[in-house]
Backbone bond lengths (Angstrom), bond angles and torsions (degrees), N, CA, C in turn:
res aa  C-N    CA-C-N  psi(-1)  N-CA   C-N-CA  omega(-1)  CA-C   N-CA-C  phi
1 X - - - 1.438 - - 1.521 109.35 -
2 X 0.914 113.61 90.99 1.612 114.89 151.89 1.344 143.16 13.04
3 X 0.947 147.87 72.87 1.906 118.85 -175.54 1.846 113.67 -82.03
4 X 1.316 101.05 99.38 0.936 126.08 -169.38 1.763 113.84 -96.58
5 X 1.223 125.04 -158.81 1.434 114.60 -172.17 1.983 79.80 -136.76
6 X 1.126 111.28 109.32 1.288 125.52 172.71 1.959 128.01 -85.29
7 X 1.562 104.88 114.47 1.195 117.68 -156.83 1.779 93.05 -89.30
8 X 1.352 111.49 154.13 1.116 144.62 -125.40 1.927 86.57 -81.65
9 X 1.404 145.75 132.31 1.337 139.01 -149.45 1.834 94.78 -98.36
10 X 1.415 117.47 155.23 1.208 129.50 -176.72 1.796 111.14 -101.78
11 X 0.825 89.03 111.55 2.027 65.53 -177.01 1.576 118.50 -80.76
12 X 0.964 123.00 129.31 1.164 125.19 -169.30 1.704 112.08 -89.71
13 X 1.561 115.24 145.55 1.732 117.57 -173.04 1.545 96.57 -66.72
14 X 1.744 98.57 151.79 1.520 109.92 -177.79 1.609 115.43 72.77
15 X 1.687 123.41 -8.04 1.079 92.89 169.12 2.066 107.63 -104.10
16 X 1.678 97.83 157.63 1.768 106.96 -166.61 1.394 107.76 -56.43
17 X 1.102 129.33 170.86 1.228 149.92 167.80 1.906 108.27 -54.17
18 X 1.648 84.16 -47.03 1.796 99.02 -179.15 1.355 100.06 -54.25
19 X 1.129 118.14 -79.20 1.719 136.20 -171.92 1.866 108.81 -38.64
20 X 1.553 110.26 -30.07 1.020 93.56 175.36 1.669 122.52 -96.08
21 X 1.112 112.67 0.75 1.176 123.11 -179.83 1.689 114.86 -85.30
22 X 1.188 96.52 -36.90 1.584 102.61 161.76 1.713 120.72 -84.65
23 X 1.584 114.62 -6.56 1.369 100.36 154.48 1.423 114.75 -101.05
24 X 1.483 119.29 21.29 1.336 111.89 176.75 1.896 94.27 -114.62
25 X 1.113 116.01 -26.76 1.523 119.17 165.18 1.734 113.48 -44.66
26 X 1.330 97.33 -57.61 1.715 114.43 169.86 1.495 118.22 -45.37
27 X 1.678 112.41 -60.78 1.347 114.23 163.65 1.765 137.38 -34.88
28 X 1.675 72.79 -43.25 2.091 86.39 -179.42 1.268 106.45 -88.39
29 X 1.404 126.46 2.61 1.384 122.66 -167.69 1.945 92.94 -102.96
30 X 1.355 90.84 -37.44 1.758 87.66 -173.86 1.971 113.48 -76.05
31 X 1.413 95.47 -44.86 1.578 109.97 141.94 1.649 121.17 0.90
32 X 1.601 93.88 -97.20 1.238 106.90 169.86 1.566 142.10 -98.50
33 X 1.098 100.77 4.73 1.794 117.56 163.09 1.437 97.11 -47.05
34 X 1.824 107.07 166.97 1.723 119.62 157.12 0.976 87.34 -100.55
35 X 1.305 95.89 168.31 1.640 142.28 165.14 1.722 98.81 -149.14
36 X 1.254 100.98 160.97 1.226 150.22 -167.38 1.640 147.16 -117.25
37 X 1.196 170.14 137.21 1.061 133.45 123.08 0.987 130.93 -99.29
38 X 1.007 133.55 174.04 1.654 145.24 172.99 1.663 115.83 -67.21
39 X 1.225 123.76 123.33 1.370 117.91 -149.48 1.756 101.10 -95.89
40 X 1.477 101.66 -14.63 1.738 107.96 158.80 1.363 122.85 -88.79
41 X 1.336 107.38 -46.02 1.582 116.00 -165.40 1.740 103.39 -96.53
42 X 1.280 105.33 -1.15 1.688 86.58 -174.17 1.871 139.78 75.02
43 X 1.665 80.31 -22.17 1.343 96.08 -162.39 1.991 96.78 -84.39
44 X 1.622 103.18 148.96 2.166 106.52 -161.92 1.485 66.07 -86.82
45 X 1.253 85.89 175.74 1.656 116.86 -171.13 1.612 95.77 -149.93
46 X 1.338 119.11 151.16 1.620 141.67 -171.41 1.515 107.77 -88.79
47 X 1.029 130.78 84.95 1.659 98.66 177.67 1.267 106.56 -132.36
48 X 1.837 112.55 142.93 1.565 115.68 -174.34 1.363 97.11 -147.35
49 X 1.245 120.16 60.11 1.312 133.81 139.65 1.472 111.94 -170.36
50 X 1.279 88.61 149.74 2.034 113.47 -154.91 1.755 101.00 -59.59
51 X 1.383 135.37 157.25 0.900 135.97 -165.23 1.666 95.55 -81.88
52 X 1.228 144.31 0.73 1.596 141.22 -165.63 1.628 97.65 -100.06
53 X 1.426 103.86 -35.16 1.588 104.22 173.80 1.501 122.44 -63.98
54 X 1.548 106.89 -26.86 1.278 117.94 -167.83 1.724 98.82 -69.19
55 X 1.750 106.67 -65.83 1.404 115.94 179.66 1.248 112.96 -46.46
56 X 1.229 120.53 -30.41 1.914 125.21 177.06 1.327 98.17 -50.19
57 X 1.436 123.23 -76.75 1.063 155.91 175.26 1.842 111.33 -13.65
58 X 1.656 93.86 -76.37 1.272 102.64 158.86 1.487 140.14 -36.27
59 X 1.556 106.64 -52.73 0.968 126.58 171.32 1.189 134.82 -28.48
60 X 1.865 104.02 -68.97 1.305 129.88 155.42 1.023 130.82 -44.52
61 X 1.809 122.94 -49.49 1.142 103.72 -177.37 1.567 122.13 -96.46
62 X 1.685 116.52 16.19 1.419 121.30 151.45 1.161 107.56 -66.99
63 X 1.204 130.86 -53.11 1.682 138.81 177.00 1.492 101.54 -35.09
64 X 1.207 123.62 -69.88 1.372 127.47 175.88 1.537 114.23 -59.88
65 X 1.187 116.60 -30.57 1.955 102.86 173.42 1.493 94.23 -72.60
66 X 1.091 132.62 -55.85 1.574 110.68 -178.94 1.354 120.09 -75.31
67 X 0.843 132.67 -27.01 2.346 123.34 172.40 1.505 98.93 -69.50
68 X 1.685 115.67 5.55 1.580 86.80 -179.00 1.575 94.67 -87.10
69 X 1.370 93.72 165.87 1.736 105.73 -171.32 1.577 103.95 -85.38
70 X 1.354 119.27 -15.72 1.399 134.11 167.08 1.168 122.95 -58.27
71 X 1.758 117.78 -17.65 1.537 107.23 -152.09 1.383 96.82 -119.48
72 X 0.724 157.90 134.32 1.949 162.46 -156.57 1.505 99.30 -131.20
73 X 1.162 118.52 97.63 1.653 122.90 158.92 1.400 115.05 -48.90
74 X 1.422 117.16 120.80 1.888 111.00 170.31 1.688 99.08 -49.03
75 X 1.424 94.30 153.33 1.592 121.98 158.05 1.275 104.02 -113.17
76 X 1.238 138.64 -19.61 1.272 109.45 -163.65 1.525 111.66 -115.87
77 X 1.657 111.80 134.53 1.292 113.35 168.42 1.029 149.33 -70.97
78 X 1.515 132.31 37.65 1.057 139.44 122.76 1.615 144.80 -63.65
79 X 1.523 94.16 -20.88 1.539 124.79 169.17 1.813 110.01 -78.82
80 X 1.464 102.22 -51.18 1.512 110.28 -159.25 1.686 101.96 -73.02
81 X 1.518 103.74 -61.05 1.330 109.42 -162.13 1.224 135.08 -48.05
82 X 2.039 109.62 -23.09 1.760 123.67 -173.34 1.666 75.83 -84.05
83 X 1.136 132.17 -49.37 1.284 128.46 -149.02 1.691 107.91 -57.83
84 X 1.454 95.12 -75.85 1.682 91.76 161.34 1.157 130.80 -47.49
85 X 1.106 125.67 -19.66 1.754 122.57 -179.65 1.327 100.35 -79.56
86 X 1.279 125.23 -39.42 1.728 127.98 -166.35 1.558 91.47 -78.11
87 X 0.894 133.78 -40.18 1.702 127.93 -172.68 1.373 111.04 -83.37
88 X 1.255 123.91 -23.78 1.445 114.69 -177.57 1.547 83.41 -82.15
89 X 1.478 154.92 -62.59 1.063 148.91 -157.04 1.980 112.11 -48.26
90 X 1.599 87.72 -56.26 1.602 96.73 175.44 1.735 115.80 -45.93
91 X 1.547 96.47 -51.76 1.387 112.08 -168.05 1.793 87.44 -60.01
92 X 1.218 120.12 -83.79 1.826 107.61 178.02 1.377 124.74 -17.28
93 X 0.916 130.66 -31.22 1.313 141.70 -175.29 1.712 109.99 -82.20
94 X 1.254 106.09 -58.01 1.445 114.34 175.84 1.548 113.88 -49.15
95 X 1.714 118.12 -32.29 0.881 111.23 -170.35 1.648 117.80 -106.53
96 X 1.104 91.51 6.49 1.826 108.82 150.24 1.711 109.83 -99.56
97 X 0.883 140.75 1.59 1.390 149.01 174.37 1.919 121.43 -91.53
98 X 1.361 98.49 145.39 1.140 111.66 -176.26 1.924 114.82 -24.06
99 X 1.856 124.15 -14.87 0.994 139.90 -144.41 1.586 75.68 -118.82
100 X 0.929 153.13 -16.60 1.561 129.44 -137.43 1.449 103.23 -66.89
101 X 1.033 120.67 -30.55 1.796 99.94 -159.12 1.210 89.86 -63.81
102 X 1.988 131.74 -59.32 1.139 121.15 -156.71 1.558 120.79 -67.31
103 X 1.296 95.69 -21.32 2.135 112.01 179.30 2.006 90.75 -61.18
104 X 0.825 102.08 -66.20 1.844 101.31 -173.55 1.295 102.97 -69.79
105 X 0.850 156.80 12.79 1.742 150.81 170.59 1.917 86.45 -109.40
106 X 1.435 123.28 -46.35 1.549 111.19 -179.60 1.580 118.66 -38.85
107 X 1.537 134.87 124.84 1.183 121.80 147.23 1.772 124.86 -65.79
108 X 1.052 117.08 79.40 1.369 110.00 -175.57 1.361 148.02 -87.39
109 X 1.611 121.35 123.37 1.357 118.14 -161.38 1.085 104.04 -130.52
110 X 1.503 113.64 160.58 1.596 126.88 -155.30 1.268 96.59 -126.85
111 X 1.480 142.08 136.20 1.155 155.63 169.78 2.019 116.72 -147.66
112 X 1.683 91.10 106.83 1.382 117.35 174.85 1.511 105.77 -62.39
113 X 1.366 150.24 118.99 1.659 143.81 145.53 1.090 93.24 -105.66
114 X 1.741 77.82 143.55 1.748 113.93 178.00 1.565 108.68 -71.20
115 X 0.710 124.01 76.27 1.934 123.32 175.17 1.185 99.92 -127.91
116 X 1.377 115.38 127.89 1.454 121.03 -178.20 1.598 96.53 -108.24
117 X 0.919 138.88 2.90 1.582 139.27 -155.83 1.615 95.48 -129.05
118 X 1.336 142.79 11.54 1.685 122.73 -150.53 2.051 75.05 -155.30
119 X 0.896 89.84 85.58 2.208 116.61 142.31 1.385 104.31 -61.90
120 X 1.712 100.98 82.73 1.128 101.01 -172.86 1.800 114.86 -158.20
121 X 1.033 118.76 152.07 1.975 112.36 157.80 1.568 93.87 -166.38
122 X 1.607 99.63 171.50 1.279 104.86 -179.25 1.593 119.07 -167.76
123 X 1.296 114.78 142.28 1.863 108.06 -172.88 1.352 100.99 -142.51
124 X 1.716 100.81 108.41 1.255 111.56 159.10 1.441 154.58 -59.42
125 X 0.823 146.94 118.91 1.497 136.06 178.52 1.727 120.16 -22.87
126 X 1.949 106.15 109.38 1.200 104.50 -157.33 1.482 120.68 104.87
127 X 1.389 103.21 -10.44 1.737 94.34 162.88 1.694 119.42 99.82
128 X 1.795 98.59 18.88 1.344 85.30 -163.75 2.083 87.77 -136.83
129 X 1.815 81.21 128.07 0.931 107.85 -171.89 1.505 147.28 -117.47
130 X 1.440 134.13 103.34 1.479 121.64 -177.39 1.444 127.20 -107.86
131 X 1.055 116.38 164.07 2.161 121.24 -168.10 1.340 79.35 -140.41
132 X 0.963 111.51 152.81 1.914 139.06 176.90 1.213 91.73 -137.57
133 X 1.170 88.88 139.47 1.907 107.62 -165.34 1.645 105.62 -81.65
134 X 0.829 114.52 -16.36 2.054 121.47 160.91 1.166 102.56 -34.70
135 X 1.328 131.68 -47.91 1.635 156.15 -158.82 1.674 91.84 -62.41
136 X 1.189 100.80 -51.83 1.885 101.66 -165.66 1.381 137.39 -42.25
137 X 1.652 99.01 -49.59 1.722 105.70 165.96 1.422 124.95 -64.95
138 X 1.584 106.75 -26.17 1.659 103.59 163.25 1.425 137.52 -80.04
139 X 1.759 97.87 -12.88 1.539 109.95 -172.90 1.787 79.22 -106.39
140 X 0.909 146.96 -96.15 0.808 124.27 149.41 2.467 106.08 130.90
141 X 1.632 75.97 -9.12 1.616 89.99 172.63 1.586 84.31 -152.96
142 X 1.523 105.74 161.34 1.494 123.63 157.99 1.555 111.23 -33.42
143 X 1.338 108.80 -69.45 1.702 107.09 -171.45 1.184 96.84 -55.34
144 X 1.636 152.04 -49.85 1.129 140.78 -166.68 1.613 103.73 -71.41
145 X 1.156 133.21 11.56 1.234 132.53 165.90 1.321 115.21 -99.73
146 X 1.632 94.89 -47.19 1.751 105.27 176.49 1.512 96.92 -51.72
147 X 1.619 145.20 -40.59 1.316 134.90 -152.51 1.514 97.50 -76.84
148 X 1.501 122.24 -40.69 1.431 138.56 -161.65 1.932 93.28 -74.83
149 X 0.977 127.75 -56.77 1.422 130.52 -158.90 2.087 105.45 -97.66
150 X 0.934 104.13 -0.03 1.620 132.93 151.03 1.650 120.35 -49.29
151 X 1.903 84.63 -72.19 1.521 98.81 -170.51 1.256 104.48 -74.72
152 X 1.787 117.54 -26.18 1.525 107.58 -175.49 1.391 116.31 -73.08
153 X 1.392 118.93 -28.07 1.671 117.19 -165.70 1.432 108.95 -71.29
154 X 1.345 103.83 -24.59 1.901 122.30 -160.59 2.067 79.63 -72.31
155 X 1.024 115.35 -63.78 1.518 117.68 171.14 1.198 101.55 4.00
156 X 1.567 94.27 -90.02 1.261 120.79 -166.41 1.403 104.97 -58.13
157 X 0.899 151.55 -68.41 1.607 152.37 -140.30 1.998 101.60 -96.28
158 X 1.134 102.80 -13.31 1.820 98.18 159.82 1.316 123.23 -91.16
159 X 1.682 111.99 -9.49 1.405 114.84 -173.41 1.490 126.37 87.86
160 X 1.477 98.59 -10.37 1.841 116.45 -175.44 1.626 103.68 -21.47
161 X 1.710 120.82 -54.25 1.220 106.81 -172.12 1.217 118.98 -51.51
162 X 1.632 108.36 -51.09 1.502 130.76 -154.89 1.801 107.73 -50.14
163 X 1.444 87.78 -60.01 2.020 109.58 174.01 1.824 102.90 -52.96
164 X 1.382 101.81 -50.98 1.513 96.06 -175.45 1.478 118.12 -43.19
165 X 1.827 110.59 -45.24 1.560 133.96 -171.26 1.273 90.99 -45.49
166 X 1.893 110.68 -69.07 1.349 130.86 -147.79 1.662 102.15 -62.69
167 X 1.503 103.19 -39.23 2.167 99.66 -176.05 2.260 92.31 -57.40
168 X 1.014 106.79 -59.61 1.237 86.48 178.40 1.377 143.08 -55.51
169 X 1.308 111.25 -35.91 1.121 112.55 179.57 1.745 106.34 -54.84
170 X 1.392 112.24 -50.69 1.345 123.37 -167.83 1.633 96.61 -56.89
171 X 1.657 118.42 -33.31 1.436 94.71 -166.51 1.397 118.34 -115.80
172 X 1.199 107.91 36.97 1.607 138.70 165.69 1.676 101.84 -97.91
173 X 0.918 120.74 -64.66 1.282 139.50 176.15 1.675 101.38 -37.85
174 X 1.088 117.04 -99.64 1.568 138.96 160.53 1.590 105.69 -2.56
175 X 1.656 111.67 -72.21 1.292 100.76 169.89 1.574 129.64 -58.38
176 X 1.638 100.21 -40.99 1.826 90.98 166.07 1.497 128.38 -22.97
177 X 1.700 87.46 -60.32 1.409 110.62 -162.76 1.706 111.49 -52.45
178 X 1.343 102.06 -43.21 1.259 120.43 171.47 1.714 121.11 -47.37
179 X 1.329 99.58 -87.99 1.316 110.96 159.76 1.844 123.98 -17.96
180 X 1.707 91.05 -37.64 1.885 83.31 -177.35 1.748 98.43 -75.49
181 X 1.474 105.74 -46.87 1.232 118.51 -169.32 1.975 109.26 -36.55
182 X 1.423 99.16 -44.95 1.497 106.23 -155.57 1.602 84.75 -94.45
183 X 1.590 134.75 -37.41 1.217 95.85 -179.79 1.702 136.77 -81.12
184 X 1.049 108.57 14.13 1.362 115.00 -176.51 1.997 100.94 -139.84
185 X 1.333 101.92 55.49 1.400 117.85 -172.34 2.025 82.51 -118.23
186 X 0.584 103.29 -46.83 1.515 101.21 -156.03 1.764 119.34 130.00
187 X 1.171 118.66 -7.62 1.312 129.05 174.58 1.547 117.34 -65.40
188 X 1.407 109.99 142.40 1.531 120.36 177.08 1.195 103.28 -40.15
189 X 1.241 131.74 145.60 1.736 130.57 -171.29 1.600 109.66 -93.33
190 X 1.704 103.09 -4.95 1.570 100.78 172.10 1.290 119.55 -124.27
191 X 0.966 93.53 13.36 1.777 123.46 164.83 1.739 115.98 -87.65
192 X 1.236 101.99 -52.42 1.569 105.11 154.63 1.171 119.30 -81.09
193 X 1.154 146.93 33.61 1.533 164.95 -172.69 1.472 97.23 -113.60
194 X 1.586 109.39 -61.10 1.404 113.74 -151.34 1.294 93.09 -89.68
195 X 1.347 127.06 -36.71 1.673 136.72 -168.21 1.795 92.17 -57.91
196 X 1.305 112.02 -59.69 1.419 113.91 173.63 2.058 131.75 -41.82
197 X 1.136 73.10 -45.16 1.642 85.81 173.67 1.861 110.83 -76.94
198 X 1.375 101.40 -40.88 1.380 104.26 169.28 1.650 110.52 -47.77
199 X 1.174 90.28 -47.61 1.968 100.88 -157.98 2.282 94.74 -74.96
200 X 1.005 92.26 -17.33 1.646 96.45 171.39 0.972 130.00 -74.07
201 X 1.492 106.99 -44.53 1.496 109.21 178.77 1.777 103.35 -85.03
202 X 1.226 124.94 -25.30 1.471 132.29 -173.68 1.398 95.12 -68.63
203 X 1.498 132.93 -34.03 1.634 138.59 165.47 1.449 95.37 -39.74
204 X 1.326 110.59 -84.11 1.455 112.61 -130.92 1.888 92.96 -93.99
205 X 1.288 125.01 -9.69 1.496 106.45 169.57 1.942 102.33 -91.13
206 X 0.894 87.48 -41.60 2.057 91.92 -174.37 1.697 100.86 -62.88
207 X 0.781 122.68 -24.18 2.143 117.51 -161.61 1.266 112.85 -138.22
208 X 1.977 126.41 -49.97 1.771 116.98 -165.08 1.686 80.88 -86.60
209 X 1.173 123.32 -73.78 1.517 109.74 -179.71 1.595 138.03 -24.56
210 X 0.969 115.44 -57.35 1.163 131.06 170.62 2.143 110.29 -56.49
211 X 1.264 101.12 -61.70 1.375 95.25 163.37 1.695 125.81 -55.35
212 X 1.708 107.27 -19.23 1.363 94.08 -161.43 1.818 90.73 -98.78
213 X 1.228 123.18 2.28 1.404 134.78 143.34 1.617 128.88 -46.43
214 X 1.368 89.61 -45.78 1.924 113.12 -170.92 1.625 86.49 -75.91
215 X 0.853 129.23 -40.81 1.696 142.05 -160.43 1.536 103.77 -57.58
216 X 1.600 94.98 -56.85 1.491 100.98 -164.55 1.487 105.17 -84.24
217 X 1.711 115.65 -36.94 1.324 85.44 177.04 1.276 127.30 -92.78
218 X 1.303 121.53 22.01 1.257 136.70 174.81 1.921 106.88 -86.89
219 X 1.806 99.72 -24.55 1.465 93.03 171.07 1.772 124.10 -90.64
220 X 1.560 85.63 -3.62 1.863 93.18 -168.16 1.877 79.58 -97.88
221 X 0.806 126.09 -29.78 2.023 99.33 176.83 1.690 113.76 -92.41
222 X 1.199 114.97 -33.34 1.616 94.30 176.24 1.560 96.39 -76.58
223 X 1.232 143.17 -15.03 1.620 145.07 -175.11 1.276 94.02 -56.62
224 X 1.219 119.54 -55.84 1.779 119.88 -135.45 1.953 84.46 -98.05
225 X 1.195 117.90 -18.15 1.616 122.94 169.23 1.773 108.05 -48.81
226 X 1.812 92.45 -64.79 1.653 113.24 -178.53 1.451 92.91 -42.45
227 X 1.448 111.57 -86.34 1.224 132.10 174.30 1.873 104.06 12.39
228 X 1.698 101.43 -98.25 1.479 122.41 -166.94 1.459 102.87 -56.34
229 X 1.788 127.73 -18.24 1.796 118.52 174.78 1.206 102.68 -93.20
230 X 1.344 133.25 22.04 1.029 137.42 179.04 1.442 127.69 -124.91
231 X 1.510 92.10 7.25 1.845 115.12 173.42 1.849 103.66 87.82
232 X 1.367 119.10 -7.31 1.410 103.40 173.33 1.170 120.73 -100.41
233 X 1.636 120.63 146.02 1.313 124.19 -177.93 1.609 134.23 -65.30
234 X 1.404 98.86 89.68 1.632 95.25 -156.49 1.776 112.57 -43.43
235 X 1.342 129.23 -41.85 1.386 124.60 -179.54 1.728 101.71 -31.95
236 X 1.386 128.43 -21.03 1.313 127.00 167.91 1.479 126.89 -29.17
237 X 1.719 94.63 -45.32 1.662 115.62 -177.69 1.124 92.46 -66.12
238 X 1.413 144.58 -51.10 1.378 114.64 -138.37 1.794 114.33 -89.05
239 X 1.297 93.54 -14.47 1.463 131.76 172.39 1.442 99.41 -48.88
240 X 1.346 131.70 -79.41 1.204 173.03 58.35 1.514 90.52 96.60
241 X 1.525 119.01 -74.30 1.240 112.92 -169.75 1.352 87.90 -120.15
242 X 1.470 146.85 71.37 1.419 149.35 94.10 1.958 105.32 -79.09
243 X 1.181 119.20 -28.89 1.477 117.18 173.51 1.530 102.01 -67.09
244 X 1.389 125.03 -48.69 1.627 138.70 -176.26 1.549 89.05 -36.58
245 X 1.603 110.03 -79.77 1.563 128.76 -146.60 1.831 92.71 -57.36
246 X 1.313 122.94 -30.40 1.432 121.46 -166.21 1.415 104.38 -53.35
247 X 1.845 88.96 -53.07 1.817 108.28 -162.61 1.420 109.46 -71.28
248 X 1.216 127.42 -10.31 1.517 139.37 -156.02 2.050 95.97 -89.17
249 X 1.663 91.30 -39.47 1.593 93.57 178.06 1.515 100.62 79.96
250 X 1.541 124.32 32.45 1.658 112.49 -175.30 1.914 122.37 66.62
251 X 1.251 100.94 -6.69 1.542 115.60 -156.33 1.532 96.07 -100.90
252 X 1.535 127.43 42.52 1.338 125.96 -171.49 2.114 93.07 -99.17
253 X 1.054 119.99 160.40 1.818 109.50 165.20 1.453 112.18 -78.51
254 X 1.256 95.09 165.30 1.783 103.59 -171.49 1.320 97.99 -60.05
255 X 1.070 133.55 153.57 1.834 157.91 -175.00 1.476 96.89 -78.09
256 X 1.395 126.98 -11.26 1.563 111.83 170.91 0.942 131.03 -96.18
257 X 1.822 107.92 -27.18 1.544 111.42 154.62 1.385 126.54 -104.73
258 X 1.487 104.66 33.01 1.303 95.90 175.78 1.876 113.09 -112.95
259 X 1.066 107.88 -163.81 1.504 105.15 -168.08 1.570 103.25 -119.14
260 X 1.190 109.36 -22.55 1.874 118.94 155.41 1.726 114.66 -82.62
261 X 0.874 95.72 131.68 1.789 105.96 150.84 1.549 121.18 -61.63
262 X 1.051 119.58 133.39 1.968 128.73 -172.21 1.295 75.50 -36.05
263 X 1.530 88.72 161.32 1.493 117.87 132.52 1.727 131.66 -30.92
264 X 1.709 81.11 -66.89 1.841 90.53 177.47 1.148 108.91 -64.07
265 X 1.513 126.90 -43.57 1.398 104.61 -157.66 1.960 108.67 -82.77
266 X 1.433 103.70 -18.16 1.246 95.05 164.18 2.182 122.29 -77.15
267 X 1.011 99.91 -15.77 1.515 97.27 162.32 1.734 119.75 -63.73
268 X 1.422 98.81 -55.31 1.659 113.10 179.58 1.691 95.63 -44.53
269 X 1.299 109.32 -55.96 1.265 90.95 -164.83 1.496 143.56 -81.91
270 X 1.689 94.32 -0.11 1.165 115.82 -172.94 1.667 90.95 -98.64
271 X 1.220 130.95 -13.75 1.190 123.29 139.23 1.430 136.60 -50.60
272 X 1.001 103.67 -37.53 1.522 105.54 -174.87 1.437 116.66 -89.07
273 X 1.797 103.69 -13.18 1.318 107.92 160.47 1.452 133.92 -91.82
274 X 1.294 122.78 -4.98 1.519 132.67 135.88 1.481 118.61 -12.56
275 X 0.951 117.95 -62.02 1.406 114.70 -178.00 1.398 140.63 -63.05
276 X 1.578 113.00 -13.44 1.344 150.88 157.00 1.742 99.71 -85.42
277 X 1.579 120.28 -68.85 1.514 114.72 -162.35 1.478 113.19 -50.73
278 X 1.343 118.15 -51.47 1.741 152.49 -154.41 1.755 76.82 -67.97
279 X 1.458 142.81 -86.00 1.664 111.60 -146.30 1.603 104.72 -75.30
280 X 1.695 123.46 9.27 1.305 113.17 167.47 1.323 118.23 -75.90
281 X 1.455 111.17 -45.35 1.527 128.23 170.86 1.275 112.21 -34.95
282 X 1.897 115.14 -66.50 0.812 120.12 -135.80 2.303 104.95 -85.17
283 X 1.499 94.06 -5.03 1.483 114.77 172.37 1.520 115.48 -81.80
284 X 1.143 100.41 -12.27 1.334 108.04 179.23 2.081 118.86 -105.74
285 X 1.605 96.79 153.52 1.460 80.51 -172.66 1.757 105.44 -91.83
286 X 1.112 115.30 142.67 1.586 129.26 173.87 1.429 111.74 -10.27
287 X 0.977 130.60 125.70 1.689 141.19 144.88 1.499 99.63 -52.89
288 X 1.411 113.73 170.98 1.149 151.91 160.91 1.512 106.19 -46.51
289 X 1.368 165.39 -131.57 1.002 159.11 97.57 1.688 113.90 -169.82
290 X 1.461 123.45 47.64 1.580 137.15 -160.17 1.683 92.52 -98.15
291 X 1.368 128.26 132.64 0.888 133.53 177.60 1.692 116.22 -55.44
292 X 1.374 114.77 144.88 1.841 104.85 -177.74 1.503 106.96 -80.67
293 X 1.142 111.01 -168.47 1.402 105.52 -149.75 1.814 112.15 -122.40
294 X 1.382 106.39 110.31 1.355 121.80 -167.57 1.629 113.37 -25.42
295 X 1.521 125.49 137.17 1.152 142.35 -174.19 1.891 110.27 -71.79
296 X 1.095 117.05 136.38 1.271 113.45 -157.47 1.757 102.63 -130.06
């Protein structure tokens, strides 16, 4: 959804007093909401809650990935040490990057779990961050970590969750509004049943999907940016998820209902972003680049 400059609403005959009050609630909400843009991609962003809620947010539910009794922090340094070294580098980078004010305002912490089974990492809003060692055989060198812990920080430091919250909230809302409108319109009551469900699924495949597309590949190109100012060789990424598509066995969901972009089309494009990443890299002096350390 757009943040657009919203012209003044028409009320239409037959709809209630109720229904219109909640599409004039909607109006003042889009009204006076922020927006944003993206200081790489250009692209506004939705947001209706303050960035302190987000870090709250964050906060907590790192707190809760570690008190679960499920989650086993590595001890051992062979796991921890590439890990932290690649994130303190990323994290440096971010905070020479188009992001810096919010990268240096992050308190940021790094947390290795022992999961050998979970293709996975993640960085919350606020700087707080975990890799599950599952991640390793596919990333499989440092730079292939730098590509993985890249796309996650960009997460965090574009707000992806925050906007994600806000597309919903707006389109929970929206349909309410709807729904009152049409049920006390005079319409068959299972006619607005189905119109409703129509208009639900047309939400979340036409707009949260599609954005939560823009999301990711908006985190796999400023990622692989961090990435290459950060001494690693971004061609890593593309590496990265041609190993993904291997392990996937073809068995990924179609790219229209899913909330990732293919495989392929995220390779193509991390191709096409080479040509921008490659003279950042190549200005920079070498990372570290020692393979991580086999799953046991």
């Amino acid at each position: 959804m757009a943040c657009e400059r919203h012209q003044s609403t028409r009320w239409q005959p037959g709809a209630s007093s109720r229904g219109q009050w909640f599409l004039l609630c909607i109006v003042i909400m889009l009204a006076t909401t922020g927006c944003q843009s993206n200081p790489y991609t250009g692209r506004w962003q939705l947001m209706m809650m303050p960035m302190s809620q987000e870090v709250q947010m964050g906060a907590q539910a790192y707190a809760e990935v570690k008190s679960d009794p499920n989650m086993k922090a590595s001890t051992d340094p062979r796991e921890i040490e590439p890990v932290k070294r690649v994130a303190a580098r990323v994290i440096e980078a971010a905070k020479r990057s188009k992001y810096s004010e919010m990268a240096n305002q992050f308190e940021w912490e790094v947390t290795v779990i022992k999961d050998d089974k979970t293709m996975n990492a993640f960085a919350l809003p606020g700087g707080k961050i975990a890799v599950y060692t599952g991640i390793f055989p596919v990333a499989k060198t440092e730079s292939g970590l730098a590509a993985v812990m890249g796309h996650e920080v960009v997460h965090a430091l574009a707000r992806h969750g925050g906007e994600r919250m806000s597309q919903n909230t707006l389109a929970q809302t929206t349909l309410q509004a709807i729904g009152i409108a049409l049920g006390v319109s005079g319409a068959n009551p299972v006619v607005s049943q189905a119109g409703m469900a129509a208009l639900g699924l047309g939400a979340q495949v036409g707009v949260l999907l599609p954005f939560s597309r823009k999301h990711e590949s908006e985190a796999d190109y400023v990622g692989v940016l961090l990435a290459a100012d950060a001494g690693y060789d971004p061609r890593e990424a593309i590496h990265l998820w041609q190993r993904m598509g291997e392990l996937s066995g073809g068995k990924s969901p179609s790219e229209f209902m899913s909330t990732h972009p293919s495989h392929e089309t995220r390779i193509q494009q991390l191709e096409e972003w080479m040509a921008e990443a490659m003279p950042i890299y190549q200005s920079k002096p070498p990372a570290p680049n020692s393979e991580l350390p086999a799953l046991r």
